[in-house]
C-alpha positions as CSV (number, residue, x, y, z in Angstrom):
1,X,12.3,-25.5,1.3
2,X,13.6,-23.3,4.8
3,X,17.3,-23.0,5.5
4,X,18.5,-21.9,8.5
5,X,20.6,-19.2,8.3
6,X,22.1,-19.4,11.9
7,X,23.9,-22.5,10.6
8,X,25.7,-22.0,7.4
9,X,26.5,-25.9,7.1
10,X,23.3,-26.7,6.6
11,X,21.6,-28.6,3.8
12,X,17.6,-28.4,3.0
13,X,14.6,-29.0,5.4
14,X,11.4,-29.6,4.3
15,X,9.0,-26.8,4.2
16,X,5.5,-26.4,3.3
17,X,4.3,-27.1,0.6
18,X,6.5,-29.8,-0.3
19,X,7.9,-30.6,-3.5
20,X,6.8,-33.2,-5.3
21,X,9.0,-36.5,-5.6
22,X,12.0,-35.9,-8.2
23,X,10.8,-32.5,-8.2
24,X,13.6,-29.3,-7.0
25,X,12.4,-26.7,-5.0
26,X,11.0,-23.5,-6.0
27,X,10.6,-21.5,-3.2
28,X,12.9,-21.0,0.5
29,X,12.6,-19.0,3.5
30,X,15.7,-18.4,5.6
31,X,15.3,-16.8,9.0
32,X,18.2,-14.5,9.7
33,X,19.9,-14.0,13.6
34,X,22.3,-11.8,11.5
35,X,23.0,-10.5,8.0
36,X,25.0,-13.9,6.9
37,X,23.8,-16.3,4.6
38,X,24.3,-19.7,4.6
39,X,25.6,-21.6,0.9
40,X,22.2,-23.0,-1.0
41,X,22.6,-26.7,-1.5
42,X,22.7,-28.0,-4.8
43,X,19.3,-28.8,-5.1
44,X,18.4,-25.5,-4.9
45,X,19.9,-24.4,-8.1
46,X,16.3,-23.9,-9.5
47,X,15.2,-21.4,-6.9
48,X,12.5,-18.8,-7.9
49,X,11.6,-17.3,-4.8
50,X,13.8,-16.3,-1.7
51,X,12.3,-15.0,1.6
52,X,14.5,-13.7,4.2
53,X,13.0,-12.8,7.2
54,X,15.2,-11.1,10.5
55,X,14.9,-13.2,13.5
56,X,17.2,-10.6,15.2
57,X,17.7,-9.9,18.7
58,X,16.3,-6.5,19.9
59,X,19.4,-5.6,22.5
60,X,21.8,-7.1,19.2
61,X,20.1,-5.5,16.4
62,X,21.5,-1.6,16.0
63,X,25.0,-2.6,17.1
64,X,24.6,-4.9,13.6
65,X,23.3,-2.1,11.4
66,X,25.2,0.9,12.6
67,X,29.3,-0.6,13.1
68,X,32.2,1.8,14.1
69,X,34.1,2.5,11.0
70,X,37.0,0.7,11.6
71,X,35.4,-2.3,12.1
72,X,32.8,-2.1,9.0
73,X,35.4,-3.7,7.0
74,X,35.6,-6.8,8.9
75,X,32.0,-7.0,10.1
76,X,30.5,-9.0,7.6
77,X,31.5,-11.3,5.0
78,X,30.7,-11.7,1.3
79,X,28.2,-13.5,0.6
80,X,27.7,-16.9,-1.0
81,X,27.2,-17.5,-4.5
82,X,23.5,-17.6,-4.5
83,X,20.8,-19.4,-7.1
84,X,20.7,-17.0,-10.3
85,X,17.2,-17.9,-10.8
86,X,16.0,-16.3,-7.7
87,X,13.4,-13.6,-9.5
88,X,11.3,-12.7,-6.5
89,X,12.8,-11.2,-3.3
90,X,11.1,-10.7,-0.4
91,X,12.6,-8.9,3.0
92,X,10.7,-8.9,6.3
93,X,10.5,-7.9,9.7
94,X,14.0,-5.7,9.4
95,X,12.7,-2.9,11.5
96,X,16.2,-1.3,12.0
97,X,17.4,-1.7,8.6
98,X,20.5,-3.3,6.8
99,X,24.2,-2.4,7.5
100,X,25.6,0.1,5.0
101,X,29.1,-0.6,6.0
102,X,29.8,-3.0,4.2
103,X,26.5,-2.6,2.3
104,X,24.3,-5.4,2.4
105,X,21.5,-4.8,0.2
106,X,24.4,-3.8,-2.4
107,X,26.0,-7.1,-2.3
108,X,22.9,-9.1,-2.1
109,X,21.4,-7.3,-5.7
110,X,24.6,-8.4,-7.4
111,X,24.2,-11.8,-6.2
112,X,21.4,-11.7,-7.3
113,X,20.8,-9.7,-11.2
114,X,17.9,-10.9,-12.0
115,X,14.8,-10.0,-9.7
116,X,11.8,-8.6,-11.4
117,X,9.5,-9.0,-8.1
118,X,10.6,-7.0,-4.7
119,X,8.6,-7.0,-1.3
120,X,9.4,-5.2,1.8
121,X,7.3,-6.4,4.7
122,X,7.5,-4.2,8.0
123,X,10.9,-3.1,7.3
124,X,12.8,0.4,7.5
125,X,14.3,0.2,4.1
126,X,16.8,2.8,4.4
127,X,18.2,1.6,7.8
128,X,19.4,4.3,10.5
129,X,22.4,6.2,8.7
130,X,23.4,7.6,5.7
131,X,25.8,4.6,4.9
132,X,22.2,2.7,4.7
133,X,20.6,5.0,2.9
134,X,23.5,5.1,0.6
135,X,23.4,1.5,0.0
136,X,20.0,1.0,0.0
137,X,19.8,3.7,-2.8
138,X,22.5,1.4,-5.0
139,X,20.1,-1.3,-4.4
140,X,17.5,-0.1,-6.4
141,X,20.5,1.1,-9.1
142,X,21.5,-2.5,-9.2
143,X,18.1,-4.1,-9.4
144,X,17.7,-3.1,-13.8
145,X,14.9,-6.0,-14.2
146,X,12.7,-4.9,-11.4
147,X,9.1,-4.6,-12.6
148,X,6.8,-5.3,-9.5
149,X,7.0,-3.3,-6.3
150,X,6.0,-4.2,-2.9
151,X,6.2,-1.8,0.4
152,X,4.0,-3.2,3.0
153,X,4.1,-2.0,6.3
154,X,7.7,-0.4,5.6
155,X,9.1,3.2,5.9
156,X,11.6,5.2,5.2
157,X,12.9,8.5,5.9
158,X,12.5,11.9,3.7
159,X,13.7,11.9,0.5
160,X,14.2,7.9,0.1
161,X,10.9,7.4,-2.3
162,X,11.4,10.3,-4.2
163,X,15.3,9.1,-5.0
164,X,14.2,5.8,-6.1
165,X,10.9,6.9,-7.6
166,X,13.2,9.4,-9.8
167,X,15.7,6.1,-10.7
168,X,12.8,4.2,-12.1
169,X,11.4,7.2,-14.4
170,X,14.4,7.4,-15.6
171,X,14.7,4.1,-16.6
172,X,10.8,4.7,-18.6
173,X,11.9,7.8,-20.3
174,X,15.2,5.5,-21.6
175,X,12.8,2.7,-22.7
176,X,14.4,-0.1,-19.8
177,X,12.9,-2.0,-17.9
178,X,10.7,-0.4,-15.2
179,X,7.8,-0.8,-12.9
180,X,4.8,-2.5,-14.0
181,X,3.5,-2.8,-10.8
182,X,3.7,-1.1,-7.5
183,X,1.6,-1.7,-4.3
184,X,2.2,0.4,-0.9
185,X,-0.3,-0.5,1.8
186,X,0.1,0.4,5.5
187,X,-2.0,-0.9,8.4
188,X,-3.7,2.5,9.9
189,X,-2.5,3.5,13.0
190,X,-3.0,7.1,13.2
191,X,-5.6,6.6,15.9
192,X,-2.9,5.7,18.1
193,X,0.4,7.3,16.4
194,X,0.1,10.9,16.2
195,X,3.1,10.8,14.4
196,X,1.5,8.0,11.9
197,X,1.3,10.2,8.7
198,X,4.1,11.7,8.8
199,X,6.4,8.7,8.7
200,X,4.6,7.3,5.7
201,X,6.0,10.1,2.9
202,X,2.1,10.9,1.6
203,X,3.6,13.6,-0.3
204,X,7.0,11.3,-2.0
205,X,4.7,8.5,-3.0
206,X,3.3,9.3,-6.0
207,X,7.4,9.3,-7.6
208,X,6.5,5.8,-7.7
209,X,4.0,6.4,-10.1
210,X,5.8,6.2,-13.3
211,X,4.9,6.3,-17.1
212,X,4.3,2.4,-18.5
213,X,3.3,1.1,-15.1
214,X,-0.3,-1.4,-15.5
215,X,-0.9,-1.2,-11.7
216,X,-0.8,1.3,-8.8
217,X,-2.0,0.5,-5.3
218,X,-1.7,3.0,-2.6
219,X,-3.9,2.1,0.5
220,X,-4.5,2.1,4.2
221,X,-5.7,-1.0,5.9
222,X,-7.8,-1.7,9.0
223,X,-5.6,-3.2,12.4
224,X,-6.3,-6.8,12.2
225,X,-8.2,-7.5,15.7
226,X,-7.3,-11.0,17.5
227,X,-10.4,-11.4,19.0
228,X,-9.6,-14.8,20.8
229,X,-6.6,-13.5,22.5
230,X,-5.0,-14.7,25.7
231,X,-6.5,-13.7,28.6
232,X,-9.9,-13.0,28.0
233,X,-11.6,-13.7,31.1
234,X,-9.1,-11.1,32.9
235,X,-9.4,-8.9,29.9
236,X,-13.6,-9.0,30.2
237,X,-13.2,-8.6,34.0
238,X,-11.1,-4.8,33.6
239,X,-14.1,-3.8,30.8
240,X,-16.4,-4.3,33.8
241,X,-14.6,-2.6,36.2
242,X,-13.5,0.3,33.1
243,X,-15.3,3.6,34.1
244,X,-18.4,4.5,31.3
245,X,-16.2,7.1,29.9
246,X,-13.6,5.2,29.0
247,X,-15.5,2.7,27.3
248,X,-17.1,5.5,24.8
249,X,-13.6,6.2,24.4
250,X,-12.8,2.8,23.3
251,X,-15.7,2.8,21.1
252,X,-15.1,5.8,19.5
253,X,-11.7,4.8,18.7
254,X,-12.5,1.4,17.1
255,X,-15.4,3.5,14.9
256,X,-13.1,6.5,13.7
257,X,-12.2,4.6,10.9
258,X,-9.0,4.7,8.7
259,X,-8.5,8.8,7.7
260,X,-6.6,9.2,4.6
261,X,-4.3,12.0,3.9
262,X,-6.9,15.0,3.8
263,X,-7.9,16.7,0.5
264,X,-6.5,20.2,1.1
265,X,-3.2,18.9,2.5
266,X,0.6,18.6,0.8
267,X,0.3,15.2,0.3
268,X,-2.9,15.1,-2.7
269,X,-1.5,17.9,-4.0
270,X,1.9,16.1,-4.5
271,X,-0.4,13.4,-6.3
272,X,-2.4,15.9,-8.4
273,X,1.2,17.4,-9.5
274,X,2.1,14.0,-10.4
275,X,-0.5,13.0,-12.3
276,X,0.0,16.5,-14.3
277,X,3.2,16.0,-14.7
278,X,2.8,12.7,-16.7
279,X,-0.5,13.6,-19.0
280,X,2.1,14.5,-21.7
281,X,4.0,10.5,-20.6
282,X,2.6,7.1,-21.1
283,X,0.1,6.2,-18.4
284,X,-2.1,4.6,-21.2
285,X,-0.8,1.3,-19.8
286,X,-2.4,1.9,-16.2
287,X,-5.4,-0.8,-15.8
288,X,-5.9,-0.7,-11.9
289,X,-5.3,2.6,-9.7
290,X,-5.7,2.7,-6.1
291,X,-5.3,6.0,-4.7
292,X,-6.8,5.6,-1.4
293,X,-4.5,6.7,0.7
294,X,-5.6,10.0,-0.6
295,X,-8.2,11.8,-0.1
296,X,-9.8,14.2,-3.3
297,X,-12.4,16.5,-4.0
298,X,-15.0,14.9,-6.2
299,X,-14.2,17.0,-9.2
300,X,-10.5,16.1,-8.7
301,X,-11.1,13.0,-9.8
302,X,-11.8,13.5,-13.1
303,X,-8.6,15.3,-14.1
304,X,-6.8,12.2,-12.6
305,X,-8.6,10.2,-14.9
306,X,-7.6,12.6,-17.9
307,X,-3.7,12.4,-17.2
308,X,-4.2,8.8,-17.2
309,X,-5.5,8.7,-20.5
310,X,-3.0,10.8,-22.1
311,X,-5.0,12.8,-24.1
312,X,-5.5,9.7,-26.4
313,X,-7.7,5.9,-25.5
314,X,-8.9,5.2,-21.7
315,X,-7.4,2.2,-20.5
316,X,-8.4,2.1,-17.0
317,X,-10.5,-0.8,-15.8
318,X,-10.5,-0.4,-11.9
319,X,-10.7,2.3,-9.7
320,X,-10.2,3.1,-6.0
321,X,-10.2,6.5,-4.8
322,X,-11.1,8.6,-1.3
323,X,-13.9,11.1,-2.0
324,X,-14.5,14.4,0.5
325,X,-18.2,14.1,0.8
326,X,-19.1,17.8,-0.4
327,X,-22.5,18.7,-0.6
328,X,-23.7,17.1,-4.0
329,X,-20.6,15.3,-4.5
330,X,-21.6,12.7,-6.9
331,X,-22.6,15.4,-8.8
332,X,-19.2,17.2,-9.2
333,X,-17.9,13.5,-9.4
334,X,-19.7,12.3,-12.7
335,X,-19.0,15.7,-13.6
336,X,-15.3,14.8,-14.2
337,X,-16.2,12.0,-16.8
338,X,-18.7,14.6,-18.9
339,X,-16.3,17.2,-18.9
340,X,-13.1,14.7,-20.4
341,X,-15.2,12.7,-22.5
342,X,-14.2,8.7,-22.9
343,X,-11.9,8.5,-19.8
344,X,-14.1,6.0,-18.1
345,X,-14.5,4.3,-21.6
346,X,-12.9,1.0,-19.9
347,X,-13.9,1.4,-16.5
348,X,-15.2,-2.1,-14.8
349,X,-15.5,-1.4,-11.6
350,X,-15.0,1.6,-8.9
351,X,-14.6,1.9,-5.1
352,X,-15.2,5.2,-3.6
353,X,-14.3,5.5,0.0
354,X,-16.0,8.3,1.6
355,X,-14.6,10.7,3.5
356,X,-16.9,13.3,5.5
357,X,-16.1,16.7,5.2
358,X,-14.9,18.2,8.5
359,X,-15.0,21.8,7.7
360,X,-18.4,21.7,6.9
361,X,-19.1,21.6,11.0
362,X,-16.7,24.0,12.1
363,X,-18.0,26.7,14.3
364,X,-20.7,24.4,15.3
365,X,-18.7,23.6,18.2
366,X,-18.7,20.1,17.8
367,X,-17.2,17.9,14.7
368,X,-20.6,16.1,13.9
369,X,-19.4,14.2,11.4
370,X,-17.4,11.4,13.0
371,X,-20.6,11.0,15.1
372,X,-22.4,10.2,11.3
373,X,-19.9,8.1,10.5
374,X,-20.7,5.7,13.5
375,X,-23.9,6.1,13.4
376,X,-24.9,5.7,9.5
377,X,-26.6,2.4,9.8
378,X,-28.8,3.0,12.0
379,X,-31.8,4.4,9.9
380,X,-32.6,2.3,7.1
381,X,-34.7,4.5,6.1
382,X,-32.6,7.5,5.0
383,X,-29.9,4.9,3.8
384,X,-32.7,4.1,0.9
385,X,-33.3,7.5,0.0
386,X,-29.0,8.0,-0.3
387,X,-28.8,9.8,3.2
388,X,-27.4,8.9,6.3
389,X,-27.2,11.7,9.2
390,X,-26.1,14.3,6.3
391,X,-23.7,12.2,4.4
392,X,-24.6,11.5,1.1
393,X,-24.5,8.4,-0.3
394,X,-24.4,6.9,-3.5
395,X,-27.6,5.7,-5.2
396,X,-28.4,3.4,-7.3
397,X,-29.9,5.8,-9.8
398,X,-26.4,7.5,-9.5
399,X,-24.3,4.3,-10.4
400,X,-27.0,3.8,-13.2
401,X,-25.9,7.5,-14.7
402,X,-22.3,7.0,-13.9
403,X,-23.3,3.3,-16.2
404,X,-24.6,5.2,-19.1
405,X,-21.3,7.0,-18.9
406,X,-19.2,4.2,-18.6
407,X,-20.9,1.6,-20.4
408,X,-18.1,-1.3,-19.2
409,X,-18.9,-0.5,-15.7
410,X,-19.8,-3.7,-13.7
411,X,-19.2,-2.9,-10.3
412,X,-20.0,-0.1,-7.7
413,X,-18.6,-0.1,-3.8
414,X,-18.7,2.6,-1.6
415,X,-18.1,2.9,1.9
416,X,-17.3,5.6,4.5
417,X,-13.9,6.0,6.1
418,X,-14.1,1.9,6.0
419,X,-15.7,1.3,9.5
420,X,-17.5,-1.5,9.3
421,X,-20.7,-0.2,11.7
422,X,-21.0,2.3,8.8
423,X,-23.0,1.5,5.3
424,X,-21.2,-0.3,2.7
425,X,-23.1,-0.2,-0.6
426,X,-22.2,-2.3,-3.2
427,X,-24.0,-2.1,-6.4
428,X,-23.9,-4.6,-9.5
429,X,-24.9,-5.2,-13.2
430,X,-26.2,-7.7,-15.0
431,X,-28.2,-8.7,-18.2
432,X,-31.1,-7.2,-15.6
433,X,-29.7,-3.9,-14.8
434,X,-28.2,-2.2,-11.7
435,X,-29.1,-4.4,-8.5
436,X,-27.8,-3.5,-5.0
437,X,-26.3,-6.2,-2.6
C-alpha cells in the first residue's frame, strides 16, 4: 500500500506487492513534500511497516526544518492518529533533518509506542539546530521497545551517538528493553570527501555497542558504479580525448579501495575502550560482529574477542574485522585465540579485510603499498605461496591452524582494502578438509 502524503484526503493505492484478496495490508510507503501526514484509511488498521520517504524541495527544505520562533507554533500540525501496529519505521532521504520546533520525530514516536525496528536511510538525523537535536534526542527516549537499529548512509553531528548510545545502556543495565541489533554501514567516499571520516563519528560509534545486543555491524561499502549510464558515447569520446595522466589518476582512484579508520587513530581506540569497558557486562549474547570500519592490529583482535566472552562461554559465530597487515600478522592474529583460550569456541566463519601497513614504507619516498594493493593479482604465483608484492596473505595451512583452534570454523574470506582487482581468498570446510575457492 503507498499513500500520498501531499494529499491528506486520500484513501489506499495499490503498491507492490499486492495484497492478497480479503487480505489488509501490511506494509505502506508515503512520500512526504512536507512533514504532514495524511489520516491512514481504515484498512490500514493492521499496518506493520511504515516507510516515509522526503520528496522535499531543495530551495523549500531548510525554511521547513529550521522556522523563526514565533512561527514554530503554528508551523505544523499534530499529527493523525496513526495504526498502533506499525513496529517497523523506516525514514529516508531527509538530508536536512526534521523540524525541532514543534518536534516532529517527538510527536511521531508517541504516535507511534510500539516500534521495535528503526532505519535511517541517507538522513541527517539530528537536523540543523539544537531544537532538532533536542527532539531527535526525545526520540530515542520515547522509542522503550526499540531492539533493532538501522543507520545507513546517515549522520549526525558530535555528540548525537554517544547521547543515544548512553540512553540505550542504560536501559541494559536496568534490564528493559534494548538493542538486539544494530547495523551502521556507510558507502565510502573518502576518495572524494576529504572531510568523509570525520562526519561519520568513528570514535562515538562503538556507544552503540551495548551489553545483551546478538548483532553488531559497523561497515564501509563500495560506491555502486552505473555502468550503463546516460551518455556513454559522449562520455567514451572525453576518455579519448582525457590526457594519459589523468586516466592513471582515474584508475588509481577506482583501485584505492575503501580505507577504514586507521589502527593508531582515536577512532579504534574508542572501540578498544569500549569493548574494555563491557568485559565485566553481558556481551555473551553477541553472535555476529562486524567491526570493519575499523582498522586493528592483529593481536588486537584477540582481546576483542575476550571482552566478548565475558570471562565465561564464547558465543560468537561470525566475524568481520579490518587487519593492519604487520609483518607476520597471522601470526600475532591466531595468537589472540592461544593466549584467551575458548573465545573462538563458536566461531563459524571469519572475514579479515586487509589493510597494508603504510608506515612500513615511509622514508622510502614513495607509499608502495597502495601500488600492491592494485597490483596483487597479477602473479599467481606468489598468491600460492601467501605473497603478493609484500603483503601477506592468508594460507590455507593458516586457516587449517586457526581450524584446529576453532573447531566450529566453516568459513574463511579475506580480501585487501575490498578492491576487487586485488585477491580475494575464500577458504572452506568440509567432511574433506580445508579447500580454497
Amino acid at each position: 500500500m503507498s499513500v500520498d502524503g501531499n494529499n491528506p484526503s486520500s484513501t489506499a493505492a495499490a503498491a507492490a506487492p499486492q495484497p492478497e484478496s480479503g487480505s489488509v495490508p501490511l506494509a505502506a510507503q508515503i512520500s512526504l513534500k512536507g512533514f504532514e501526514l495524511p489520516e491512514f484509511p481504515p484498512q490500514a488498521s493492521r499496518l506493520r511497516q511504515l516507510t516515509l520517504t522526503a520528496d522535499i524541495k531543495l530551495d523549500e527544505y531548510q525554511g521547513k526544518v529550521q522556522m523563526p520562533l514565533d512561527a514554530g507554533a503554528i508551523a505544523q500540525p499534530p499529527l493523525p492518529t496513526l495504526p498502533p501496529s506499525i513496529t517497523h519505521l523506516t525514514l529516508e532521504l531527509f538530508g536536512l533533518g526534521f523540524p525541532g520546533r514543534p518536534p516532529f520525530l517527538e510527536q511521531l514516536a508517541r504516535a507511534l509506542p510500539n516500534i521495535t525496528t528503526l532505519t535511517f536511510f541517507s538522513c541527517l538525523i539530528d537536523g540543523l539546530d539544537d531544537a532538532s537535536r533536542k527532539d531527535a534526542e526525545a526520540f530515542f527516549q520515547l522509542l522503550p521497545h526499540l531492539q533493532e537499529l538501522h543507520v545507513i548512509d546517515s549522520f549526525a553531528r558530535p555528540g548525537f551517538f554517544r547521547t543515544i548510545g548512553g540512553i540505550f545502556e542504560d536501559r541494559s543495565k536496568q534490564g528493559q528493553d534494548s538493542l538486539k541489533m544494530v547495523e551502521v554501514s556507510y558507502t565510502f567516499r573518502g576518495h572524494q570527501d576529504r572531510d568523509f571520516l570525520a562526519r561519520v563519528q568513528g570514535e562515538e560509534l562503538p556507544n552503540l555497542i551495548v551489553g545483551g545486543v546478538v548483532g553488531a555491524s559497523f561497515d564501509f561499502m563500495p560506491e555502486m558504479v552505473d555502468e550503463l549510464v546516460e551518455g556513454e558515447t559522449e562520455t567514451a569520446k572525453a576518455e579519448e580525448e582525457r590526457p594519459d595522466g589523468d586516466k592513471e589518476k582515474e584508475k588509481e582512484k577506482v583501485a584505492e579501495g575503501i580505507l577504514p579508520f586507521a589502527s593508531d587513530g582515536r577512532a579504534p581506540t574508542a572501540l578498544k575502550k569500549r569493548f574494555e569497558h563491557l568485559r565485566t557486562e553481558s556481551l555473551q549474547s553477541v553472535k555476529v560482529l562486524n567491526l570493519g570500519m575499523w582498522s586493528l592490529r592483529p593481536v588486537e583482535v584477540g582481546e576483542i574477542l575476550y571482552a566478548c566472552a565475558g570471562g565465561g562461554k564464547a558465543g560468537l559465530a561470525d566475524l568481520t574485522v579490518s587487519i593492519l597487515l604487520e609483518d607476520n600478522w597471522f601470526e600475532e592474529f591466531i595468537k589472540g585465540f592461544i593466549r584467551h583460550k575458548g573465545i573462538g569456541a563458536e566461531l563459524e566463519g571469519v572475514e579479515v579485510i586487509g589493510a597494508p601497513d603504510r608506515a612500513k614504507r615511509e622514508g622510502e619516498g614513495k607509499d608502495e603499498n597502495e601500488d600492491e594493493a592494485k597490483g596483487a593479482d597479477r602473479d599467481e604465483d606468489e598468491n600460492e605461496k601467501g605473497r603478493t608484492h609484500g603483503l601477506s596473505l592468508v594460507r590455507q595451512a593458516d586457516v587449517e591452524k586457526l581450524g584446529q583452534i576453532c573447531p566450529k570454523l566453516a568459513k574463511f574470506g579475506m580480501s585487501i582494502l575490498k578492491v576487487k582487482s586485488a585477491p580475494h581468498l575464500l577458504f572452506f570446510k568440509d567432511q574433506g578438509g580445508w579447500t580454497q575457492q
